[in-house]
C-alpha positions in Angstrom: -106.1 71.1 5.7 -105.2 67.8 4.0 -102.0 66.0 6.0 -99.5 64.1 3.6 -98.6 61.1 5.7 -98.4 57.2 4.5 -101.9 55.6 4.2 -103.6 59.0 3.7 -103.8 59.2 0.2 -106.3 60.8 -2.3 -106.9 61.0 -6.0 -106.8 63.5 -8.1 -108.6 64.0 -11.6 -108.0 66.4 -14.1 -110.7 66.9 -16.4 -110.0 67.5 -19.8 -110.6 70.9 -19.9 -107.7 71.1 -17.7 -105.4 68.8 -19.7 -106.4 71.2 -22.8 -105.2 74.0 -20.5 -102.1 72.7 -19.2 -101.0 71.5 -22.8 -101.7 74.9 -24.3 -100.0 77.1 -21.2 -96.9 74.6 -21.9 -97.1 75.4 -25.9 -96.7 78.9 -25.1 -94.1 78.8 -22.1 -91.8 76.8 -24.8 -92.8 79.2 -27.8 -92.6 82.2 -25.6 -89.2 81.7 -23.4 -87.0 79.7 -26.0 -86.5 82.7 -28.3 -86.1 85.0 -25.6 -83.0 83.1 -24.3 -81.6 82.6 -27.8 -81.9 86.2 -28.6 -80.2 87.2 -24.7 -77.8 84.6 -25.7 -76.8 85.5 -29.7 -76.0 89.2 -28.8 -72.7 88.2 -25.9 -70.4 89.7 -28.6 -72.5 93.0 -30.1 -70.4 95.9 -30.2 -67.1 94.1 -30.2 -64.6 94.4 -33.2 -61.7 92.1 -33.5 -59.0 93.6 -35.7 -55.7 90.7 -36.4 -54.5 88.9 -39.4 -55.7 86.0 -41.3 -53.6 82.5 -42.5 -54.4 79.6 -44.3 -54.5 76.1 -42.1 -51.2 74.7 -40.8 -48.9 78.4 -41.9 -48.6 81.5 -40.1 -50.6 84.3 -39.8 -49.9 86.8 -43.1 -48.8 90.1 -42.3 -50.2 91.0 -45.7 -54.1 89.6 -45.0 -55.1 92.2 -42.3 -58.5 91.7 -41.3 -61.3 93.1 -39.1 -64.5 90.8 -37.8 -67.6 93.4 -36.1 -70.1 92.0 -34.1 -73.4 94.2 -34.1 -77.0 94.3 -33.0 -76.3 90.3 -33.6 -74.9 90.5 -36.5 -71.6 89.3 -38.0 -69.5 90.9 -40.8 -65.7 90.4 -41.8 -64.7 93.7 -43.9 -62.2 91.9 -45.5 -64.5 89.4 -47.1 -67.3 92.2 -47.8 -65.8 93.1 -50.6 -66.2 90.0 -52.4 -69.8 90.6 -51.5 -70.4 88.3 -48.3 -72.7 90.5 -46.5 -73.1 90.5 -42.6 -75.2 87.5 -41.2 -77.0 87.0 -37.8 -74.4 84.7 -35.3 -75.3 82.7 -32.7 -73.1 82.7 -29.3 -73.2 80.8 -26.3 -70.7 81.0 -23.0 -68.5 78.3 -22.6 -66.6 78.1 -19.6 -64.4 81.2 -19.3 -64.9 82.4 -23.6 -67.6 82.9 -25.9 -68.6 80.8 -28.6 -69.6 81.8 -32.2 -70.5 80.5 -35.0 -71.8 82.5 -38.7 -72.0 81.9 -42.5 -71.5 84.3 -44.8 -72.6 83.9 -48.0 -71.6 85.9 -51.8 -73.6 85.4 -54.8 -70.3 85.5 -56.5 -68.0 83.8 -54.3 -69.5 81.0 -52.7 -70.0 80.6 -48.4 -67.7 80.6 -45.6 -68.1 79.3 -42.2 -67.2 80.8 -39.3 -65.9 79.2 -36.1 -64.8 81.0 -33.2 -64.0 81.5 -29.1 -63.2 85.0 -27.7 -61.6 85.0 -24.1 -61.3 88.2 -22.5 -59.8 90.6 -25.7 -58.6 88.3 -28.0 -60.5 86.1 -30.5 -58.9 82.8 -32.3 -61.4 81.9 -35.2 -60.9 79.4 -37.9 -62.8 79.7 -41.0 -63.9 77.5 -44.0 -64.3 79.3 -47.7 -65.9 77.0 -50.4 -67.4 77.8 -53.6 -68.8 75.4 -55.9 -69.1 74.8 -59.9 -69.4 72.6 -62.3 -66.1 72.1 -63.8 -64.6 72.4 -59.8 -65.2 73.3 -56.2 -62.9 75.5 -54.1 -62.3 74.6 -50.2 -60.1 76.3 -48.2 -59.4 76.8 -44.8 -57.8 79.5 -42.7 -57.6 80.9 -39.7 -57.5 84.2 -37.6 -56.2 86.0 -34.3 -57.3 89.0 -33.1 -57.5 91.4 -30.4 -61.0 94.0 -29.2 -60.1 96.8 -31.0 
């Protein structure tokens, strides 16, 4: 058995057969395990549906703009925006602290993108979201915001 004390010291050479091998077992370790996490990490909120009221930037919430965001097999839909054809997107999540993190764009062939920003903490979700369409004679940007609870 070789003893690691001061003065006793020997060299070790990797061949490059081995460098080849250590290079390519890292390749896949990095290919392999990063999608894995995202994937475990994307999916916090699946199953989850957040029913509240929407409001532009700075105002109230409007009694009048009900609104329900669903989270499902990590994908992320607001029913009141599906029907001006925004379709559900994939999300990605991430735990912060005590909430959960989202983030999604949606996007309509007929009404431009929005943005999604959110935290959920225990059964309530605070979201602000971006809606901007652009053409050529001028562009829309708007902002709002939402509060929920799970429903």
């Amino acid at each position: 058995m070789m003893s690691l004390q001061p003065g006793n010291q020997q060299e070790v050479v990797i061949t490059s057969k081995q460098k080849i091998a250590i290079l390519i077992t890292t390749i896949c370790l990095t290919l392999f395990t990063v999608p894995v996490l995202a994937s475990e990490t994307s999916h916090l909120l699946d199953g989850k549906t957040f029913t509240g009221f929407n409001g532009e930037k700075g105002q109230d919430l409007d009694p009048d703009e009900s609104e329900e965001i669903v989270f499902n097999n990590g994908r992320f839909i607001s029913t009141t925006c599906n029907k001006y054809n925004f379709s559900d997107v994939t999300y990605s999540a991430s735990k912060v602290g005590d909430g959960i993190h989202f983030q999604a764009v949606t996007l309509s062939p007929t009404h431009g993108k929005i943005e999604w920003q959110g935290v959920v903490h225990g059964d309530q979700a605070e979201v602000t979201f971006v809606w901007t369409k652009e053409r050529w004679y001028w562009n829309t940007h708007r902002e709002y915001w939402f509060k929920g609870n799970l429903k």
